[in-house]
C-alpha positions as CSV (number, residue, x, y, z in Angstrom):
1,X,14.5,-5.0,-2.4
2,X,13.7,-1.1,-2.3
3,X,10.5,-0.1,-3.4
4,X,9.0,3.4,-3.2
5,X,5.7,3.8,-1.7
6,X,3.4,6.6,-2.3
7,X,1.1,7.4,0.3
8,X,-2.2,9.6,-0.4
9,X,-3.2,12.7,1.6
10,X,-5.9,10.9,3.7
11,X,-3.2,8.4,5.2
12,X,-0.2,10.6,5.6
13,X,-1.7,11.6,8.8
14,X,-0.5,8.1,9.9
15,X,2.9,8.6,7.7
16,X,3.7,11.3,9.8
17,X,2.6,13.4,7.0
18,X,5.0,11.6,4.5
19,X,4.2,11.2,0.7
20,X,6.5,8.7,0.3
21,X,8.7,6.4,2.4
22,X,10.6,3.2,1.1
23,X,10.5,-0.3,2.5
24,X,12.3,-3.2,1.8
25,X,10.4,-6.1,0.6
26,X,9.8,-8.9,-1.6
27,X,6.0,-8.6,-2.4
28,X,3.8,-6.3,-1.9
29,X,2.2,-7.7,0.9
30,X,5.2,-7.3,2.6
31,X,6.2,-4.0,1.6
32,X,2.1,-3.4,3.6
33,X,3.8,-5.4,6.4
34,X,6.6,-3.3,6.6
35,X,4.3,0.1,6.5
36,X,2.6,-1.2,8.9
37,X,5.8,-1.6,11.8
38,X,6.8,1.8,10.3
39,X,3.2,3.5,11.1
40,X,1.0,1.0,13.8
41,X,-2.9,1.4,12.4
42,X,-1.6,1.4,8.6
43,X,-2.4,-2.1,7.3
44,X,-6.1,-1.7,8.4
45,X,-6.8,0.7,6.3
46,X,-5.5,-1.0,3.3
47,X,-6.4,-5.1,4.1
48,X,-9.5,-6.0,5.5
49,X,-10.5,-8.7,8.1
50,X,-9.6,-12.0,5.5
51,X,-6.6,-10.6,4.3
52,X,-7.5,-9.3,1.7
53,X,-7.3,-5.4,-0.4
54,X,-9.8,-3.3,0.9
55,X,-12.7,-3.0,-2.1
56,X,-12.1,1.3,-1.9
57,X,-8.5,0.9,-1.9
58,X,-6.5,0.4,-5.1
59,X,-2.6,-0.4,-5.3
60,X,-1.0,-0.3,-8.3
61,X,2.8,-1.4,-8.7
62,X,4.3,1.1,-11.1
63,X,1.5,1.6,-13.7
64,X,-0.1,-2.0,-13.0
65,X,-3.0,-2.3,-10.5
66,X,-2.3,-5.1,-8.3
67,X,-5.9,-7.0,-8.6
68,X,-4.7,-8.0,-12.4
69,X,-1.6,-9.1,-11.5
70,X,-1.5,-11.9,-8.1
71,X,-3.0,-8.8,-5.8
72,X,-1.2,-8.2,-2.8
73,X,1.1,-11.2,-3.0
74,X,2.4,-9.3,-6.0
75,X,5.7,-10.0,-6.5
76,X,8.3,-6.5,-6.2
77,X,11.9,-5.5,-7.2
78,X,14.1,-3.0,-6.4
79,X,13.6,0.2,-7.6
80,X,9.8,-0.5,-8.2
81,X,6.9,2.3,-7.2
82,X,3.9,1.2,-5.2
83,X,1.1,4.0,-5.2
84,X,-1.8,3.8,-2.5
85,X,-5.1,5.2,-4.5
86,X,-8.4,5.8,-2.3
87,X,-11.4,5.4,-4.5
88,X,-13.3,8.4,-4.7
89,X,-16.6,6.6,-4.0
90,X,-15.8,6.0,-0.4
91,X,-13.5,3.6,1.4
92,X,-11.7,3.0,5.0
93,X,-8.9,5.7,5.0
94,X,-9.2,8.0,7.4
């Protein structure tokens, strides 16, 4: 499954200064999986040490935010959009 991943400005540093790459995967813990083979040092910034979302880091699969659906084991289909958002109060992006 194709999904579309938007990356912010503070991680496409990592991305090789992409805005956007695609991955295939199932959920959207894999599609992090995948970004992270893609760009080493990428999941850390986005899961913390028990696996789960960062609090400053928001995901939201097309217009949904992740944390009220079933979070990163969020279930993805092709075609889907998964946008990285950095709160603006402070986080573990850069």
């Amino acid at each position: 499954m194709a999904v579309v991943v938007r990356i912010p400005t503070p991680l496409r540093r990592i991305a090789n200064g992409q805005g956007e790459v695609q991955v295939d995967a199932k959920t959207v813990r894999e599609a992090i999986e995948k970004l992270e083979e893609m760009f080493p040092g990428f999941r850390e910034r986005l899961i913390d040490e028990k696996g789960e979302l960062r609090r400053f880091v928001n995901l939201y699969l097309n217009d949904e935010d992740v944390r009220f659906l079933k979070g990163i084991d969020s279930e993805i289909k092709d075609g889907d959009v998964l946008s990285i958002v950095p709160a603006i109060a402070g986080g573990y992006l850069t």
